[in-house]
PLY file of the C-alpha trace (Angstrom):
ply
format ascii 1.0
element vertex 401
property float x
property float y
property float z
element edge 400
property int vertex1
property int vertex2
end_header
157.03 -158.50 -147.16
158.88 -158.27 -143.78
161.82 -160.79 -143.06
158.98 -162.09 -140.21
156.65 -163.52 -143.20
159.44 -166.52 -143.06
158.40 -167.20 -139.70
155.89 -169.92 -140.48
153.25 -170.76 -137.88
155.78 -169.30 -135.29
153.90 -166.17 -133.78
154.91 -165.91 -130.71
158.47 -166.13 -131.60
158.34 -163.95 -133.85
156.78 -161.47 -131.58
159.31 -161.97 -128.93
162.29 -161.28 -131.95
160.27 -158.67 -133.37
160.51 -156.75 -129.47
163.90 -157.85 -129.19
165.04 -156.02 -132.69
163.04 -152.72 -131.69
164.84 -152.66 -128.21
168.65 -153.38 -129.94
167.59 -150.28 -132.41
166.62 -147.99 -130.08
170.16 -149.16 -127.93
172.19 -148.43 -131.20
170.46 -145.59 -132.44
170.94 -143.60 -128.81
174.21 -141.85 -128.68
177.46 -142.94 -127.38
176.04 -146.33 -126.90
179.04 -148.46 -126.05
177.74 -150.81 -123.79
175.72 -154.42 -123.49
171.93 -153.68 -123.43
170.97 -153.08 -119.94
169.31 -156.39 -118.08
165.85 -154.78 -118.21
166.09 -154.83 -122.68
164.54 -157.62 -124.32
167.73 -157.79 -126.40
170.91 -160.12 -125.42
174.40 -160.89 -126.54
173.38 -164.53 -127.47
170.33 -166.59 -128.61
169.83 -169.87 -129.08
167.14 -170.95 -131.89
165.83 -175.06 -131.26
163.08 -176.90 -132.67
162.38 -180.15 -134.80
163.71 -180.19 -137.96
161.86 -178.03 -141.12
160.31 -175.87 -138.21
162.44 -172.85 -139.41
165.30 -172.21 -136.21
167.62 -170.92 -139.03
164.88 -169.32 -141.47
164.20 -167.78 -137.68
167.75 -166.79 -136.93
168.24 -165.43 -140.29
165.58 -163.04 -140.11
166.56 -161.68 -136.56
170.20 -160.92 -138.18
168.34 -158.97 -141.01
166.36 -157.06 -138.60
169.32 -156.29 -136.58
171.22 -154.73 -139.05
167.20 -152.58 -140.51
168.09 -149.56 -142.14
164.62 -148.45 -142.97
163.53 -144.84 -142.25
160.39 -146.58 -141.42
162.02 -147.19 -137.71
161.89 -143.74 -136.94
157.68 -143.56 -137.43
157.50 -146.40 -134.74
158.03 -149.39 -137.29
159.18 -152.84 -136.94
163.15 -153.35 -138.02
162.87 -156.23 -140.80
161.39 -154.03 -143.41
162.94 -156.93 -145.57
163.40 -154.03 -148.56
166.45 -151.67 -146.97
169.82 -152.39 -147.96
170.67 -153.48 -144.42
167.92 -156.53 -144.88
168.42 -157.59 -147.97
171.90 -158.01 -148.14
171.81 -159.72 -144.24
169.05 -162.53 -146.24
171.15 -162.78 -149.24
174.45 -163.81 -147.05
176.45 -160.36 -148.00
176.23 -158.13 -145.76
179.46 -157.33 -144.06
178.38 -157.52 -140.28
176.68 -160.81 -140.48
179.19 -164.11 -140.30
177.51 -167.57 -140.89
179.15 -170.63 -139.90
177.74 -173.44 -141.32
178.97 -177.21 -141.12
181.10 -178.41 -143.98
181.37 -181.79 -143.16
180.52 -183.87 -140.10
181.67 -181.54 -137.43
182.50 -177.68 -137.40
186.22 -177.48 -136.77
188.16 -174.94 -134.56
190.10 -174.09 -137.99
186.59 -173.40 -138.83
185.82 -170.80 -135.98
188.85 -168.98 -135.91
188.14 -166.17 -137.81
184.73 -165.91 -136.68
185.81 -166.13 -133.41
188.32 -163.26 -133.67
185.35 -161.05 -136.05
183.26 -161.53 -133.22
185.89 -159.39 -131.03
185.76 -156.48 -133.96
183.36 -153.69 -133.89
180.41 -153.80 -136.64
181.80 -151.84 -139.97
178.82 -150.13 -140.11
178.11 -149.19 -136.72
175.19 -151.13 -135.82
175.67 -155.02 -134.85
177.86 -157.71 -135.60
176.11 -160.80 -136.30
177.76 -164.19 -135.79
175.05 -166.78 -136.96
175.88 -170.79 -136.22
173.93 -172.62 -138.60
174.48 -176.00 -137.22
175.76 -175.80 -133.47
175.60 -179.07 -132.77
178.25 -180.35 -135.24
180.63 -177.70 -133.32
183.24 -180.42 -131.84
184.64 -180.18 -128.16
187.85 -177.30 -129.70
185.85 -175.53 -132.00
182.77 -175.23 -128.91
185.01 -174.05 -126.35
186.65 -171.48 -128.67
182.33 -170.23 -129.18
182.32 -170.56 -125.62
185.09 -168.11 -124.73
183.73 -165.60 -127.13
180.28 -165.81 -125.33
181.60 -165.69 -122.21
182.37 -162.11 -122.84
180.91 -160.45 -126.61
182.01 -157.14 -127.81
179.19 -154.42 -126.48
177.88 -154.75 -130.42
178.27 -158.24 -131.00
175.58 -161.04 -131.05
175.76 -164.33 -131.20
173.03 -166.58 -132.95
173.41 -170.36 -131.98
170.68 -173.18 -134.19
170.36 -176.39 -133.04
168.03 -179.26 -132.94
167.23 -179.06 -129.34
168.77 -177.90 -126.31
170.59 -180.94 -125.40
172.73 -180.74 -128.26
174.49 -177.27 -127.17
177.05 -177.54 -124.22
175.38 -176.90 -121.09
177.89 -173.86 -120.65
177.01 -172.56 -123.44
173.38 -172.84 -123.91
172.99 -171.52 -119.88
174.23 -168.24 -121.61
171.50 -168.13 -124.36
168.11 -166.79 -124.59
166.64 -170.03 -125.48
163.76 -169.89 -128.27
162.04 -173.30 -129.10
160.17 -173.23 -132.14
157.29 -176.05 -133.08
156.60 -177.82 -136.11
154.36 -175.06 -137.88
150.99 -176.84 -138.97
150.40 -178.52 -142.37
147.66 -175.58 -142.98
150.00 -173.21 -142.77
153.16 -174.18 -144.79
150.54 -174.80 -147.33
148.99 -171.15 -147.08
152.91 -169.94 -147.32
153.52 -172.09 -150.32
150.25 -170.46 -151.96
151.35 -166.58 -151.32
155.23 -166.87 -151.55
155.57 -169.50 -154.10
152.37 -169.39 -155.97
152.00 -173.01 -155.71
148.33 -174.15 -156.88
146.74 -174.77 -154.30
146.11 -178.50 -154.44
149.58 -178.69 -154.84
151.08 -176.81 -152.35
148.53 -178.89 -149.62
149.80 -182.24 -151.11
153.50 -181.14 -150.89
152.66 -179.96 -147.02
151.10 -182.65 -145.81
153.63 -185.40 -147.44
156.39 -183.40 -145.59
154.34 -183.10 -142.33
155.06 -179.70 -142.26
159.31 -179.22 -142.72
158.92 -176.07 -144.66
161.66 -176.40 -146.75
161.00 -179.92 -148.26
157.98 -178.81 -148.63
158.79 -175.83 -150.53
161.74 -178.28 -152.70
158.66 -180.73 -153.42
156.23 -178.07 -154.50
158.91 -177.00 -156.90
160.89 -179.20 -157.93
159.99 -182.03 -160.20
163.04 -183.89 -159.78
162.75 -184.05 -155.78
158.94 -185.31 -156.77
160.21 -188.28 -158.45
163.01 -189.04 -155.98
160.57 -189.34 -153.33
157.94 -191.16 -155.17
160.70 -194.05 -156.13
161.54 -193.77 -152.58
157.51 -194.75 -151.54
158.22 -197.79 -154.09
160.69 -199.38 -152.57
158.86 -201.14 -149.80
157.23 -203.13 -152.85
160.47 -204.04 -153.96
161.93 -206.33 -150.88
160.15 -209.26 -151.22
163.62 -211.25 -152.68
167.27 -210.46 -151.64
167.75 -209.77 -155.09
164.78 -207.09 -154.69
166.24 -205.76 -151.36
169.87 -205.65 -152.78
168.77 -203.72 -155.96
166.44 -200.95 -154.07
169.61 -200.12 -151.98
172.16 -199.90 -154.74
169.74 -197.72 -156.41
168.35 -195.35 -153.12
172.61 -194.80 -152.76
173.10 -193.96 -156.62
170.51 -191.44 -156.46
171.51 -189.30 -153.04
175.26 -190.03 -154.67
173.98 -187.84 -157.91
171.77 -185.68 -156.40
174.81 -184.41 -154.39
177.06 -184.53 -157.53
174.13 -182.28 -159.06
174.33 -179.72 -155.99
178.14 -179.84 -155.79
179.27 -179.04 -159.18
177.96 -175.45 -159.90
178.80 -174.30 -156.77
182.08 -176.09 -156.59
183.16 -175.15 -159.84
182.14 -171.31 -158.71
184.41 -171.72 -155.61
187.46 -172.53 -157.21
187.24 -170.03 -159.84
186.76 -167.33 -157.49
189.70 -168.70 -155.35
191.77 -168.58 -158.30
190.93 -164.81 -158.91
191.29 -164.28 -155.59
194.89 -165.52 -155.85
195.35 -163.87 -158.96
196.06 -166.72 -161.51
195.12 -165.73 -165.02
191.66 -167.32 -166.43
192.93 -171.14 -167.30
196.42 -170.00 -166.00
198.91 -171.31 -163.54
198.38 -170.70 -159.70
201.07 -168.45 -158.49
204.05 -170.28 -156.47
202.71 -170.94 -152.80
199.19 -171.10 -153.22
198.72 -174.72 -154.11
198.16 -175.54 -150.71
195.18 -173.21 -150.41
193.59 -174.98 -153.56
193.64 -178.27 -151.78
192.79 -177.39 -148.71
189.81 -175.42 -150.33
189.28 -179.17 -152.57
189.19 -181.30 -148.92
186.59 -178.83 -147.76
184.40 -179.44 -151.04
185.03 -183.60 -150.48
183.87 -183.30 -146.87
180.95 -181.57 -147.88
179.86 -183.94 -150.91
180.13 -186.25 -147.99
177.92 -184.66 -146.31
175.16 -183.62 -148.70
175.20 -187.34 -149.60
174.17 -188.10 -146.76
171.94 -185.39 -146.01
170.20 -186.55 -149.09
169.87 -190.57 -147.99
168.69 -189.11 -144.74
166.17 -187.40 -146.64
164.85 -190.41 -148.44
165.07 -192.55 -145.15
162.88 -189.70 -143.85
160.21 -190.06 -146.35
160.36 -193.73 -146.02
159.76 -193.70 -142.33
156.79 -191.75 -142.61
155.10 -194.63 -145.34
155.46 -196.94 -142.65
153.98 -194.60 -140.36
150.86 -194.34 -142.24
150.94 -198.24 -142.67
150.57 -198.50 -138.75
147.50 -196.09 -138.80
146.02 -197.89 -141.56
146.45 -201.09 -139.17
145.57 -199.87 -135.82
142.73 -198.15 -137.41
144.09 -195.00 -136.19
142.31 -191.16 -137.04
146.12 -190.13 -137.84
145.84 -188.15 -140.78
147.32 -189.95 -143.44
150.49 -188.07 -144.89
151.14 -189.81 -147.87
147.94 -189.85 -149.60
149.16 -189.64 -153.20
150.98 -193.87 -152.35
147.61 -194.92 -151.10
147.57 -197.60 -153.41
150.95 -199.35 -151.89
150.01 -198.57 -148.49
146.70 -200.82 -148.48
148.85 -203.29 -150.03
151.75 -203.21 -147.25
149.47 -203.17 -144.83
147.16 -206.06 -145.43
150.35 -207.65 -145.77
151.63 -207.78 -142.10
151.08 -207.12 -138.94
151.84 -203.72 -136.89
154.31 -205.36 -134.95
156.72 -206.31 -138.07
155.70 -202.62 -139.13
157.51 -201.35 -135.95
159.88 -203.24 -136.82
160.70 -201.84 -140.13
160.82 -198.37 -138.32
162.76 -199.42 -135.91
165.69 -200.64 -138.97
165.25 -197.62 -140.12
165.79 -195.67 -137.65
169.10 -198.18 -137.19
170.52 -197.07 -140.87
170.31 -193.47 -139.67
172.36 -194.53 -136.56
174.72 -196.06 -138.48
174.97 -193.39 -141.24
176.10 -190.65 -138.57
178.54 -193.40 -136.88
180.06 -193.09 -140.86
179.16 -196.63 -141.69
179.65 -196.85 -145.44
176.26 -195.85 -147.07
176.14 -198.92 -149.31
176.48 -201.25 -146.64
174.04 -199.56 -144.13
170.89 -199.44 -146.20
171.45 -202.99 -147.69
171.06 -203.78 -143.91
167.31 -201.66 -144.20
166.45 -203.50 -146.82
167.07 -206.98 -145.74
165.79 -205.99 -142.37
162.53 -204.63 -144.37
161.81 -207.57 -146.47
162.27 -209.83 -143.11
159.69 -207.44 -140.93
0 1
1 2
2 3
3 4
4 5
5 6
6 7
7 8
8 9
9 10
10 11
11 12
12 13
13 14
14 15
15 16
16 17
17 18
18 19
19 20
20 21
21 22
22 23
23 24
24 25
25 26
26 27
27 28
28 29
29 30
30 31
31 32
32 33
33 34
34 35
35 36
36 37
37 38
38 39
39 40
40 41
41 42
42 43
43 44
44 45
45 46
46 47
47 48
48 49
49 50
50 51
51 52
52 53
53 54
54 55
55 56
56 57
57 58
58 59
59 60
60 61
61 62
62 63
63 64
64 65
65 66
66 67
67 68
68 69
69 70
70 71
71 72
72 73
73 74
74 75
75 76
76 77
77 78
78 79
79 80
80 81
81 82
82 83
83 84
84 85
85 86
86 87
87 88
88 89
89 90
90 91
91 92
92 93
93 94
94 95
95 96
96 97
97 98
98 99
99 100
100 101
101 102
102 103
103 104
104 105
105 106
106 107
107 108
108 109
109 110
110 111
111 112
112 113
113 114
114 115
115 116
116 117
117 118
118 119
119 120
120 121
121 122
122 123
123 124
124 125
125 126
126 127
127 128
128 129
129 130
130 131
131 132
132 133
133 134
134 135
135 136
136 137
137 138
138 139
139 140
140 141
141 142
142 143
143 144
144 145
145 146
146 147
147 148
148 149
149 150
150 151
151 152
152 153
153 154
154 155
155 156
156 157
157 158
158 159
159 160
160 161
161 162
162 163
163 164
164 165
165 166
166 167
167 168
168 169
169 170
170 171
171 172
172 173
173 174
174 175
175 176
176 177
177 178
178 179
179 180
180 181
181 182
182 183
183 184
184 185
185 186
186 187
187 188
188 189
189 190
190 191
191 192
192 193
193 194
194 195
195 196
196 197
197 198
198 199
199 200
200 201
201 202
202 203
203 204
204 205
205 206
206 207
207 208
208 209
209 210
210 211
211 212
212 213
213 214
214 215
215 216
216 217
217 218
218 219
219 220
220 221
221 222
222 223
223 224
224 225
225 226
226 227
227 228
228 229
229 230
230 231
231 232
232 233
233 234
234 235
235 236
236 237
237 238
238 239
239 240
240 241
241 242
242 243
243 244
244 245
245 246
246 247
247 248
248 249
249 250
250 251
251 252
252 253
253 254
254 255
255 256
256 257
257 258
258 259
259 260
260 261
261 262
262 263
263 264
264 265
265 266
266 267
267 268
268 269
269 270
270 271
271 272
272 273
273 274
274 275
275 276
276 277
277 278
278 279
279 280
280 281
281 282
282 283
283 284
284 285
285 286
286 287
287 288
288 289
289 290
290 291
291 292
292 293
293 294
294 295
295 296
296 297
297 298
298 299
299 300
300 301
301 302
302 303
303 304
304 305
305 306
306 307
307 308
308 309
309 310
310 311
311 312
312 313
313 314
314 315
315 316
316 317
317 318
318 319
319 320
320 321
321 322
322 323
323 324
324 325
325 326
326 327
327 328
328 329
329 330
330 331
331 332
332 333
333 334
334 335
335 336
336 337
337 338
338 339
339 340
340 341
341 342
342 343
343 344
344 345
345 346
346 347
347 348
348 349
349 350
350 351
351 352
352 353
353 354
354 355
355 356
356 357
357 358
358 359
359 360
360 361
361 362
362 363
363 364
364 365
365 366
366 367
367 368
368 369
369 370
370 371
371 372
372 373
373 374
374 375
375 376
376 377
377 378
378 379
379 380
380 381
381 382
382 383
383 384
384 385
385 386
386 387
387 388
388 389
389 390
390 391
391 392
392 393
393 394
394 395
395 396
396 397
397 398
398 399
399 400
């Protein structure tokens, strides 16, 4: 399979990449080219991949940096780079390929101490003389230092370098910088077809793989996660409980302790392995013995590399409550359909019990509402209100309508 196949429901962009990758190999594959691709090219210094989020902007970005650096002989009979099989592809998917940098956010915000290095690669010709790829997994966490130090670096690339920016939407990119992208907006692929994906990549059954699809609305990762993953089945099922489980404070005080404990050891779950991996390999990398001392000096490298893992348990926590808020605001969606007798397809069909039941229970307006408190904990989540504290709030706020 090409590295396009990850491209779900996005055609068109992926036939706009797909022309932009042939153009950049026939530029590096001319001789003596040491210059930008001329104006007329469908191939620029610096993208910028938007869209709502599960629609695949990264998945998107990731494959464009594969195809880039398409070693295939296949190019030479008038193929497509992004074989997905050369050396160049596989090891630009798999995150080890020498020319491609990600950046991704650690914590709350990228940092300029974060973009540095990247900023200064992006200066250095490719090592393998084709492109040097600096993909920005999250550009909208880059803070005001760390965006103007991307900023200079766009301003004027290295002939060989490109720079791939993700990001919710367009707003959330400086205007400076984003005015010298190639802007690709990317919609929410259709239920249908994260379902067909989830049948030929995954070999989900195929009852399964349209449940997990249309519960997620199609995001194609959780859908992939909750076609897979047992665990993540159960964690959102307890989440499409809880609105059963507010009618007292006790209730209300209970679901929240509970909806914190679980994002708190799902991130513990994620963190450990690869924590444990990071420190090991730091160690090596510093040369203490296996279970030895750290050589004099580096101590301060440990702990800086230990804040970096804190920030980003921080983080996945609250990725994961945002997760679970996510699912929850979608049961109340399908509670307003069911009241306004709306055609909506339903998305949670597997809680249809509990959604008759919530909504013969009110009216649409306290169902608004509920979304709207929602929506309030996620405000107050990214404003680093203490997760406890913010989703007590939700629950009161639910059990109150």
């Amino acid at each position: 399979m090409t590295v396009w196949d990850d491209l779900v429901g996005q055609q068109s962009v992926g036939e706009q990449l797909a022309a932009a990758a042939r153009d950049a190999d026939a530029f590096v594959s001319a001789a003596g080219a040491d210059m930008p691709p001329p104006e007329a090219s469908k191939m620029t210094h610096a993208w910028l991949f938007t869209g709502p989020p599960g629609a695949g902007h990264t998945q998107a970005a990731h494959a464009f940096a594969a195809a880039l650096q398409c070693v295939s002989p296949d190019r030479a009979l008038g193929g497509v780079p992004g074989c997905g099989f050369c050396d160049g592809c596989h090891t630009a998917l798999i995150g080890t390929h020498a020319d491609v940098t990600t950046v991704a956010a650690v914590g709350a915000q990228i940092l300029v101490d974060d973009m540095r290095d990247t900023v200064r690669k992006s200066f250095t010709s490719p090592a393998n003389g084709r492109w040097q790829v600096i993909l920005v997994e999250d550009a909208e966490r880059l803070n005001e230092k760390s965006a103007n130090a991307v900023l200079k670096a766009v301003e004027e690339p290295a002939p060989r370098t490109v720079w791939l920016l993700c990001a919710p939407s367009v707003e959330d990119v400086l205007p400076t910088i984003r005015s010298r992208c190639r802007h690709l907006n990317l919609r929410t692929p259709p239920v249908d077809a994260v379902a067909d994906m989830l049948v030929r990549r995954e070999g989900i059954e195929p009852g399964v793989a349209a449940a997990a699809a249309r519960a997620t609305q199609g995001h194609v990762e959780r859908a992939r996660r909750l076609a897979t993953d047992p665990a993540a089945r159960e964690r959102r099922a307890a989440v499409l409980r809880l609105p059963l489980r507010v009618d007292d404070v006790g209730g209300c005080l209970k679901a929240a302790q509970e909806l914190v404990d679980a994002a708190s050891a799902d991130a513990k779950a994620l963190a450990e392995e690869r924590d444990a991996k990071e420190t090991e390999e730091l160690k090596a990398a510093l040369g203490a013995a296996q279970g030895g001392r750290l050589p004099r000096g580096t101590a301060g490298v440990v702990k800086e590399l230990e804040d970096k893992q804190k920030r980003r348990r921080t983080r996945t926590q609250r990725d994961s409550l945002d997760l679970a808020l996510t699912d929850l605001t979608a049961f109340y969606r399908d509670v307003l359909a069911l009241q306004l007798g709306s055609r909506v397809a339903i998305a949670n069909t597997d809680a249809q019990d509990a959604l008759d039941r919530v909504a013969r229970s009110g009216a649409p307006e306290a169902t608004l509402r509920r979304i709207e408190a929602i929506a309030a904990c996620r405000e107050a989540l990214d404003r680093n209100v203490a997760p406890l504290l913010a989703v007590e709030a939700m629950t009161m706020a639910l059990r109150s309508g």
